[in-house]
Structure formats: C-alpha cells, structure tokens
C-alpha positions in Angstrom: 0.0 0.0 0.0 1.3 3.7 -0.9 2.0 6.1 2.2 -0.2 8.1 2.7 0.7 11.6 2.3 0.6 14.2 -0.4 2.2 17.9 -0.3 0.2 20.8 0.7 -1.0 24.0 -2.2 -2.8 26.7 -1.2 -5.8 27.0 -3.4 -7.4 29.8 -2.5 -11.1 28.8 -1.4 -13.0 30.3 1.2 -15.3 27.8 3.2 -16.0 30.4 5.8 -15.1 27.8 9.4 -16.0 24.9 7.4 -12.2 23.1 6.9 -11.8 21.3 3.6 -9.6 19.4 2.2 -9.1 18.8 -1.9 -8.0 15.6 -3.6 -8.0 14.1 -7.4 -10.3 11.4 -6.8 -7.7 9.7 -8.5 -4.9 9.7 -6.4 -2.9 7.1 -4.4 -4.7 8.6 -1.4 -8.0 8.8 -2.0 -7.8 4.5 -3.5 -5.4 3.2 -0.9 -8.2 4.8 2.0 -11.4 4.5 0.1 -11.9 8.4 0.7 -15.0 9.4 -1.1 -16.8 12.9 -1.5 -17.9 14.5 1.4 -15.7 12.0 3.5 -14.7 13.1 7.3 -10.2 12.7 7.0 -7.4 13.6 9.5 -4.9 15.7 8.0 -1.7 15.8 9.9 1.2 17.7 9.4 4.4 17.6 11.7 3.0 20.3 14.0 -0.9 20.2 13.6 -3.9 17.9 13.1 -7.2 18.9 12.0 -10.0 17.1 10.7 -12.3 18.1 7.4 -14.5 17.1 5.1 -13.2 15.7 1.7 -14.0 17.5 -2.0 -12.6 15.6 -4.3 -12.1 16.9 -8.2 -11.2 15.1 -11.5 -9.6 19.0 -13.2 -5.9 19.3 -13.2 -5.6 21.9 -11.0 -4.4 19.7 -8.6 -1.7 17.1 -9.4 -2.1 13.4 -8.1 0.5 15.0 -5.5 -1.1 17.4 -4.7 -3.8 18.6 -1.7 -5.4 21.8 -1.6 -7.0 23.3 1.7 -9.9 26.0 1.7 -8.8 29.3 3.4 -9.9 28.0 7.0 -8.3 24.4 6.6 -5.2 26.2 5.9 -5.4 28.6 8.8 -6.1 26.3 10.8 -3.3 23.6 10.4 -0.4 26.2 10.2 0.8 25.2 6.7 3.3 26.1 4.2 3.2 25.5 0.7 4.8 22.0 -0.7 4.4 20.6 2.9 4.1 16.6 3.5 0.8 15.9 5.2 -0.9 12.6 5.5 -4.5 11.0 6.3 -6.4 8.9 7.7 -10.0 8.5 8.1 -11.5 10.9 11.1 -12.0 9.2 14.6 -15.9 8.2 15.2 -17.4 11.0 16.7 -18.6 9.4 20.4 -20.5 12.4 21.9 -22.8 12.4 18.8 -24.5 9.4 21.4 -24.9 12.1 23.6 -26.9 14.4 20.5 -29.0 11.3 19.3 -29.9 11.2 23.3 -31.0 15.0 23.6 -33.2 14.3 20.3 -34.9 11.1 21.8 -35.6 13.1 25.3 -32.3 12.2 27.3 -30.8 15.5 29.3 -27.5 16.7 29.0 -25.5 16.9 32.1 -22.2 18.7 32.5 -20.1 15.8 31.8 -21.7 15.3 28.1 -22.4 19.4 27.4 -18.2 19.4 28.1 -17.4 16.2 26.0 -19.8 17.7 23.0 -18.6 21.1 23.5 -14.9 19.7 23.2 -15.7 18.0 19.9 -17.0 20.8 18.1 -14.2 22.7 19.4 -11.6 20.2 17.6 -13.6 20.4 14.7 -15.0 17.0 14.8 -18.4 17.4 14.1 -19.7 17.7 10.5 -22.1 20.5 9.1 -24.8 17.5 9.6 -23.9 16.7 13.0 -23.7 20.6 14.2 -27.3 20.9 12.4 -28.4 17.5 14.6 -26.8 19.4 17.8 -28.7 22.4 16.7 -32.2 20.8 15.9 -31.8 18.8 19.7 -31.6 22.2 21.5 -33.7 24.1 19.7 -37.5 25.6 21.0 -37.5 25.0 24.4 -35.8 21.6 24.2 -33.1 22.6 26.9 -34.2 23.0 30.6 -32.8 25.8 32.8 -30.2 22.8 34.2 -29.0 21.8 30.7 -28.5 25.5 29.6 -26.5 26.3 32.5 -24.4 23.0 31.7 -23.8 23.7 28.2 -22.4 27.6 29.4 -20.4 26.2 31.8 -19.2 23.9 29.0 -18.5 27.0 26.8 -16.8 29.1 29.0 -14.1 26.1 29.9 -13.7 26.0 26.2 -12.1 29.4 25.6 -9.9 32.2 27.0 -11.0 34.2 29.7 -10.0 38.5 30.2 -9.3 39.2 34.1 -9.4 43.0 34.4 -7.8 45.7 37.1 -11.0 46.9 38.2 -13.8 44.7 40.2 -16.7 46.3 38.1 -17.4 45.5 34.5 -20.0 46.1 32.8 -21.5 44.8 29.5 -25.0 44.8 27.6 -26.3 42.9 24.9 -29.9 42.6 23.0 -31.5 39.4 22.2 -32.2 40.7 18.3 -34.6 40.1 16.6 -35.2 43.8 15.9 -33.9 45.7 12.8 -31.4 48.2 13.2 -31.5 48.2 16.7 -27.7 49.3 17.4 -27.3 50.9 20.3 -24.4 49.0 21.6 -21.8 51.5 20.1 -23.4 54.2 21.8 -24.2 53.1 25.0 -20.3 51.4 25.7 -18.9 55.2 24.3 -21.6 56.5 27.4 -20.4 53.7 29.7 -16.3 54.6 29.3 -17.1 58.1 29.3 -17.6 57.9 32.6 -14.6 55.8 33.6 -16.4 52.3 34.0 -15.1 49.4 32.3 -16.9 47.5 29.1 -14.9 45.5 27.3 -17.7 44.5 24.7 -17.6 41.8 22.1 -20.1 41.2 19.8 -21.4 39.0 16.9 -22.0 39.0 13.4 -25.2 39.0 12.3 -26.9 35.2 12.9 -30.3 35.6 10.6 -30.2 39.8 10.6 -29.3 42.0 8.1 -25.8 43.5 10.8 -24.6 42.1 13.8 -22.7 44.8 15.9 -19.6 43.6 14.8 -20.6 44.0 10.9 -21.9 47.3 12.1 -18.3 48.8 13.9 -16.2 47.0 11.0 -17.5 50.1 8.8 -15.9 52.4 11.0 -12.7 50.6 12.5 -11.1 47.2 12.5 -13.1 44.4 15.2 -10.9 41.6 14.6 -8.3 42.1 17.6 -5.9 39.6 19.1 -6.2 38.6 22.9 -3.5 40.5 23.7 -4.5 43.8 21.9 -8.0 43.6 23.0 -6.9 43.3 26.7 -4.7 46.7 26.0 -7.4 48.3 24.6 -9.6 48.3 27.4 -7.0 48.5 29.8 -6.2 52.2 28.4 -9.1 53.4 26.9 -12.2 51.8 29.5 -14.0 49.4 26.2 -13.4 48.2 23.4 -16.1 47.2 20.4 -14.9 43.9 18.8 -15.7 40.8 17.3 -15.7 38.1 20.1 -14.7 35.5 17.6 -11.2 37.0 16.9 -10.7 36.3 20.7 -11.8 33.0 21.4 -14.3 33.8 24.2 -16.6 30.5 23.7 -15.3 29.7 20.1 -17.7 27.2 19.5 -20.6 29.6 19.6 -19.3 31.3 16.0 -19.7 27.4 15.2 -22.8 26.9 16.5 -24.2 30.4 15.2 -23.3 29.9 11.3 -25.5 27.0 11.5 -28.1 28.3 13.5 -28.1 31.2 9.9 -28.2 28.5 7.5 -31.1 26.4 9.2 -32.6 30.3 9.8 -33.0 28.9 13.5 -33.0 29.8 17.1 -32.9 28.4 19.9 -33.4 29.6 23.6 -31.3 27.5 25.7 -28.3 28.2 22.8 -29.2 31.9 22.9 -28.9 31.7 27.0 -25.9 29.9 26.4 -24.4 31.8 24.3 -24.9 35.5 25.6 -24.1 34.5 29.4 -20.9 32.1 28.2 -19.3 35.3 26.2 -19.9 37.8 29.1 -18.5 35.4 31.5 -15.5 35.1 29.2 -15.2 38.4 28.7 -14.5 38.7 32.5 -18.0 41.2 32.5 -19.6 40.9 36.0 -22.5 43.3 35.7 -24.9 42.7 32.4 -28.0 44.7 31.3 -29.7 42.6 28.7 -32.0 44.4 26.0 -35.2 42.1 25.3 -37.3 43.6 22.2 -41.2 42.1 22.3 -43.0 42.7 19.3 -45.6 40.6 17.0 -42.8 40.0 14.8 -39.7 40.2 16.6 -37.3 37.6 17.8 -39.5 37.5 21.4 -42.7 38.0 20.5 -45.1 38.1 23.7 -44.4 39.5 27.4 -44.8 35.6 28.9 -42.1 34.5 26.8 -39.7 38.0 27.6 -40.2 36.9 31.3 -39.2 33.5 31.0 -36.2 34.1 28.3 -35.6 37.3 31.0 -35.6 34.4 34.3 -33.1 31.8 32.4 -30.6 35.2 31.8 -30.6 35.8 35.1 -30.6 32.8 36.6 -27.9 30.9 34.3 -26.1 34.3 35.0 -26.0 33.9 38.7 -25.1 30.6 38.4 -21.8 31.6 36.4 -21.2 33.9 39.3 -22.2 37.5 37.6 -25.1 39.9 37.9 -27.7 39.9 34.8 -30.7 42.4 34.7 -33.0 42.8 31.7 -35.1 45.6 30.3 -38.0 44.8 28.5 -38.4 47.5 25.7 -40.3 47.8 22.4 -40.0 45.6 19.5 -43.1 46.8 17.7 -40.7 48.3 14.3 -37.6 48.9 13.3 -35.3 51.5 15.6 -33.9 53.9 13.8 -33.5 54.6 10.2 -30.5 52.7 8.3 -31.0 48.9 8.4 -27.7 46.9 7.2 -23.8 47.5 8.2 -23.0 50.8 7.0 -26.6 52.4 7.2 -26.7 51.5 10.7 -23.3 53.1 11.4 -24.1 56.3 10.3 -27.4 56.7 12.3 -25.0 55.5 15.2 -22.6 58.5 14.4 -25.8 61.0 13.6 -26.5 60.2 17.4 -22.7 60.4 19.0 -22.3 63.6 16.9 -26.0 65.0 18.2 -26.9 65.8 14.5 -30.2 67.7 14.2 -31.3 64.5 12.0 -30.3 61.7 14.6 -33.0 59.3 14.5 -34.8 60.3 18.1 -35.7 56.8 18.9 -32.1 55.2 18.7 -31.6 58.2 21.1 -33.7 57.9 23.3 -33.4 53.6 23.5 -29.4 54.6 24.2 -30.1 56.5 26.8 -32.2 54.4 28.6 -30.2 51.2 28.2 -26.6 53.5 29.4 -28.8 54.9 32.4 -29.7 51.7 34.0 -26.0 50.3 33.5 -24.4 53.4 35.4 -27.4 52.7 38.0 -26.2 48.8 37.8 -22.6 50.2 38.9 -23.9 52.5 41.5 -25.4 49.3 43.2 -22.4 48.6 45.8 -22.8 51.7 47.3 -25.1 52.1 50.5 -25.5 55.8 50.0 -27.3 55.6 46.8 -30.6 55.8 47.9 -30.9 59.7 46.4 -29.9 58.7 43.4 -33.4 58.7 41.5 -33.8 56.9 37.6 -33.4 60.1 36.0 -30.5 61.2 37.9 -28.7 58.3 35.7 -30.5 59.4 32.9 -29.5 63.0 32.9 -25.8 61.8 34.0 -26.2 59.5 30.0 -27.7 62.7 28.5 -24.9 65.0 29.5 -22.2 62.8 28.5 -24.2 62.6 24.7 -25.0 66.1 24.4 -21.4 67.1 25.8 -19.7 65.2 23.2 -17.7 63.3 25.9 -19.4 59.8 24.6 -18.4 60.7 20.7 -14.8 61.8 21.8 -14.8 58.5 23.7 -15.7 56.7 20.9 -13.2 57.8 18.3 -10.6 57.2 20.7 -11.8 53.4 21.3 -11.6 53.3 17.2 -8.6 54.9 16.9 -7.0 52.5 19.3 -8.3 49.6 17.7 -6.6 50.2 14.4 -8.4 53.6 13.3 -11.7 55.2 12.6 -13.0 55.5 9.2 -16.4 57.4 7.7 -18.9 54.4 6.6 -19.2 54.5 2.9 -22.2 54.6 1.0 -23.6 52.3 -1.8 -24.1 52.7 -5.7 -27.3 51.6 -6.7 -30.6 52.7 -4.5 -34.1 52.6 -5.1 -37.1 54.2 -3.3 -40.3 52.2 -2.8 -43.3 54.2 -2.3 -46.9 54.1 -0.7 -49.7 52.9 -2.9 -52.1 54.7 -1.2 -52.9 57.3 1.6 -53.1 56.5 4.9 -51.6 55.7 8.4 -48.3 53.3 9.2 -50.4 50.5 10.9 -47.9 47.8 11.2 -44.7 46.4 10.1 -43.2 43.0 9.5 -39.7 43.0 11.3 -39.1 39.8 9.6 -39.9 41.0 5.9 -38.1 44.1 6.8 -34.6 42.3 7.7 -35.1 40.0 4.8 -35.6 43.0 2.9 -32.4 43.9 3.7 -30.6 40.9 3.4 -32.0 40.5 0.0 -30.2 43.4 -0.8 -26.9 42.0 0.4 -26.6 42.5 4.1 -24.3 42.3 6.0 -21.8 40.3 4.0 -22.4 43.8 1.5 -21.7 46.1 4.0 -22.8 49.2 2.5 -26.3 47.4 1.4 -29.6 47.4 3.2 -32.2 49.8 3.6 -33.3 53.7 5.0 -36.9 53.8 6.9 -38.6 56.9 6.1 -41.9 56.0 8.4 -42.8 55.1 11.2 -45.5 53.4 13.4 -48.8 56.1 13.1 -47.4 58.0 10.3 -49.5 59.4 7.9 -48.5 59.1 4.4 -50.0 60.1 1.1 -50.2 58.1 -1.7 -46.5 58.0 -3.7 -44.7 59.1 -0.5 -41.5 56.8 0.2 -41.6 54.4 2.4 -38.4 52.9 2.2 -35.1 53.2 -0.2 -33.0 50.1 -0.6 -29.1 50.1 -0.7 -26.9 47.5 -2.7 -23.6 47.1 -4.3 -24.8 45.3 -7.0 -27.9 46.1 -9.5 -28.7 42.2 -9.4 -29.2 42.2 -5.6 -31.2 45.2 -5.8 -33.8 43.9 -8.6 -33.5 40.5 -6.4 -34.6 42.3 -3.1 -37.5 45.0 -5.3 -38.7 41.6 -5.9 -39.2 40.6 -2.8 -40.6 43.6 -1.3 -43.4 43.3 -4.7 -44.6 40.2 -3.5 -44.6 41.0 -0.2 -46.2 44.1 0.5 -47.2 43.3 3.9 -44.0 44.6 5.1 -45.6 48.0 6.2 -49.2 47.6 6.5 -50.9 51.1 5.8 -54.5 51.4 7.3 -57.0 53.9 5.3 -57.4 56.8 7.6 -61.1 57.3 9.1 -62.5 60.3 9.1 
C-alpha cells in the first residue's frame, strides 16, 4: 500500500469555518483509504492535526501530488506550501450518542455538554452533526439545568480576560429587531464615565448586521487577545468581534449554522450571551429584550421566561444579569444593514439635528440603567433617582464626551474611518394614503438581506416612516441600498410580493 501523504497548495477557497480538504479522486490517497466525497479525514502535518470534510475533483488543478486546503483548513493547520501531510479516516465521533440522546428526550449533564462542546471545538463534528446538535436544543428543548451546563461547558472551552477593576460592565440585546444598534453608543456612554466595558459582539446570525458587521465600517473588530486586553486596559471598552478572541469559540460554530437552518434556539441563545460575558471577564450585564408581533420574542410571557433563564444561568456563572424589557413593535432607527446603521449611530454620537430620536432615546435608557447597575455597591445611593442616571447619560451625549470616547476606542483599535455609501438605490413608495399600521420585522430584515446585508456592507435599507405616520399616496416608504444592481432587482422583488411589510390602514374620518 502507498504512504499516505501528499504535499500541501494553497488553493485559494474560502469555506468560511467549514475546513476542507481537496484531492484528485484519482490519487494514491484517496484509492489506498477509500476516501469518497464528502468524506470526514485527518490531515496531519508535523506540527498540527485537524479534521475536514473531503472534495474531491477530477480538473488538473491539482496534481495526483497534490492537496489543496480552503482558506480556514489552511489557517487552521499552520501550513506552508509543498508541505508533506498525511490522512487517515476521522476518529468516530462518540458524543454524537450524547446528541442522538437530547433528540430522543435524554438531558445533558455537564459531563456530556463538556465532552460535546470539546468536539465541536476540535472540529470533529460535521455540518450534519452541528445541524443534529442544533435541531436537539432548539424551541424549548433545553431545561434551565441543561442550559447552565452547556455555558459552563462553553466558558471552559475558551480564553477568559481578568481586568484591574472589580466592576465590569457589558450589555447585549437578544435581536430580533432591525437596526436596533445601540451597543456603540451606549459602551462610548459607559467609558465616558470611567467604568469598564470591554464589549464583544457578533456578526449578524439571521439579521441583516450584527454589531460587529456594524463597527467593522468604521474601524477594524478583529483584535488579538492580547490587543484587545490593552485596549480596554487604556481606553475603559473596546467594540470587537468576540470570535477573533476565542471567548466561547464554539458559539461562531454553532451560530453559522443556526443562519443557515434560519433557526433559534433559547437554551443556545442563553448559552451563548451569558458564556461570552463570562468570558469576557464582565460581572454586571443589562440585557435588551425587544417584544414585538414580529420580533425575535414576540409576547411579554415569553420576555419573562427568556428574561428568568438570563438571570438565573447568570447567577449561576457567578455575575449579575438584569434585563429591560423595551419595544420591539418596528424597526429602531433609520438605516438597516452595516453601513446604514453606522451612520445613524454616528448622527447620534455627533447630536446631528437628523439623529433618528428613537435610537436616542433607546441609548439613553439602556446606558442609564448600567451606570445605575454600577452605583449598586454603594449604600448611599438611595438619592440617586432613575433620572438622575438618565441625565448623567444625556450630559455625556449632548457634551460630546461619549463621541470623543468613541473615536478614541476606534482609533485604538486600528483607526476610525467614515462608513461609505452604496451605488445603486431605489425608493419604494406608498400605494395609497393612509396611516403606518404595522410592520413586519421579519420582511423588513429579509428585505435587507435580500439586498446584500451584511456580507455587503454598505447594502440594506433607510426607513422613512414610522408606526402612526400618515403618508399620502406615492410618498416613500423605504429606499434600498446595494452594491450590486442584481441584488437590488433580487430584493424589489421581494418587497413586490410582499407588500405586507408596512401595513398602511386607510385613515377614518
């Protein structure tokens, strides 16, 4: 039997995190294993050992020599061009028992959250499997007990930021609500006033911008360990992308799958907020729960409930969660994609006369309650009213201090930079006269995605009405955004068969 090893060539394919490896289906390899398409292998190199899934090709790109890695695979296993590597066929998978359990009714525990966690973490688990791991938690399939497991499990998996001061503070919002992005403006509030928020966030799961797609318009998110750490260190926060940092790196695993199968789940969502904050070495957390018809939490029972796991699974990791229940009835501010939503977050920072009033005023509210949250040690507080905090968020807006804050965190992380705008736009307009009734959160992101969002980072879409607005008949309604007249005509489409979007009532006289 031939060795089994071929030399390494980089090819040049991006697979996003999926590692894969490329073979002529030809080759000594591929007959003396029995590798065939789609096949889970080993590569090994000297140094490093990854597994991935197996594409094999019959066009002389590759010689019989010869395997090529996508982007990640290559990443991920260190290599150098024209470097030996050999295979083998991937290790059976054993916690996948533990999976097939959870979808037959068995509970996880910590012992099998840790073991599963583990293998997606080494890259074990298939696109199917993850999707199987996936379906098993999602709806309400994990208890309160299995979710606090499967953080624990997620925390232990990743790196963990220990800062100087005893109070750190962090927010997050569930999603499910278009263009809500107050996160850059409430952190620039937060380290204004000399607290500590060393925030991560994620790229967008099923919306149109995550935070991180949103700050990546402005500065660089991906940061090392290290320079994150620095950041905060000197300038209070920080707005990166948690992936780049390995706080819970399965959960940028479990998340591109949870996009492609366009589902959630509320044990994973639990799971993954608290794990990251944990991680990120936050010990006070306001979370932002939006509850509309067609939002991500759509009645007041299920806010509560989502609200009690936060908490609890919080408390149980050893930090302080609170949530605030606000209103997920439409979209929050104007611009709904990466770059749209970075400039109504720099209309509000910079107190433009145009700054869309209800990002604002959402901002506000969300950076009061977290300096109120880091008042709470104190036993002297007790004069301290709500709107003392909200005044003490106002003043740090209106004086500029949160926009000069901001540019600094930017300018530390690699640089700020004006978000760009895109080349092709069209309006859509009212077919009659009336008032804004209703809209469709949903239709609206997918409106936006349509268009390109966020992997286009300048496409999406501009709100020009809002809830009770009353419109005449050819007044815009919307303008869509995209880099390409293709996506545009793709997403026009869309919105034509779909007109529901923005339900207009005829106004009674």
């Amino acid at each position: 039997m031939e060795d089994s090893f071929l030399y390494l060539t980089k090819i040049g394919i991006d697979t996003y995190q999926h590692a894969v490896v490329f073979m002529r289906k030809d080759c000594h390899v591929c007959r003396a294993e029995g590798f065939n398409a789609m096949t889970r292998v080993r590569v090994c190199t000297t140094k490093k050992s990854i597994t991935a899934t197996l594409i094999t090709v019959s066009e002389d790109f590759l010689s019989h020599q010869q395997a090529g890695l996508s982007d990640v695979a290559w990443k991920m296993l260190e290599a150098e061009e024209g470097e030996v590597v050999q295979f083998s066929h991937a290790p059976a998978v054993d916690s996948m028992s533990y999976v097939r359990g959870k979808l037959y009714g068995e509970v996880l525990t910590d012992s099998s959250a840790k073991k599963i966690v583990a293998d997606i973490k080494g890259g074990n688990y298939s696109d199917v499997q993850l999707a199987a791991f996936v379906a098993a938690c999602a709806d309400d399939r994990l208890s309160l007990a299995e979710t606090i497991s499967l953080t624990k499990a997620m925390v232990a998996s990743g790196e963990r930021f220990k800062w100087s001061n005893e109070i750190v503070m962090d927010k997050h919002c569930v999603g499910g609500l278009p263009g809500n992005r107050t996160t850059p403006i409430v952190t620039a509030i937060i380290a204004a006033n000399g607290l500590t928020m060393p925030k991560t966030s994620s790229r967008a799961i099923t919306s149109p911008a995550g935070t991180a797609d949103t700050m990546e318009t402005m500065t660089p998110v991906t940061l090392s360990f290290e320079r994150m750490h620095e950041v905060v260190e000197q300038h209070g926060a920080c707005l990166a992308w948690g992936g780049s940092v390995s706080l819970s790196p399965i959960d940028d695993i479990i998340i591109r799958i949870e996009r492609a199968l366009d589902l959630d789940s509320e044990g994973q969502l639990v799971a993954s907020v608290i794990s990251k904050k944990v991680a990120a070495g936050s010990t006070r957390v306001l979370i932002d729960i939006p509850v509309g018809p067609s939002a991500k939490v759509r009645t007041h029972v299920a806010a509560d409930k989502l609200s009690h796991h936060l908490i609890e699974t919080g408390a149980a990791l050893g930090i302080q969660v609170e949530t605030m229940i606000t209103d997920g009835n439409q979209p929050v501010g104007r611009g709904i994609g990466p770059a749209l939503e970075a400039h109504d977050v720099l209309a509000v920072l910079r107190n433009q006369k145009n700054a869309p009033q209800d990002l604002t005023e959402r901002s506000l509210q969300l950076a009061a309650r977290l300096l109120k949250m880091a008042d709470s040690h104190e036993t002297d507080d007790s004069h301290k009213t709500d709107d003392h905090y909200y005044q003490q968020a106002r003043h740090t807006l209106v004086s500029n201090l949160a926009y000069e804050k901001f540019v600094e965190i930017c300018q530390a992380q690699g640089g700020f930079y004006e978000p760009e705008e895109a080349p092709f736009s069209q309006t859509l307009f009212a077919q009659e006269a009336g008032i804004v009734s209703y809209f469709n959160n949903r239709f609206i992101a997918k409106l936006a995605s349509l268009a390109g969002a966020p992997n286009a980072q300048l496409a999406g879409l501009k709100m020009h009405v809002r809830l009770g607005d009353k419109v005449e008949q050819g007044q815009g309604l919307l303008t869509l955004y995209a880099q390409a007249q293709g996506e545009l005509d793709y997403a026009l489409d869309f919105f034509n068969h779909h007109p529901e979007a923005i339900q207009i009532d005829k106004e009674i006289l």
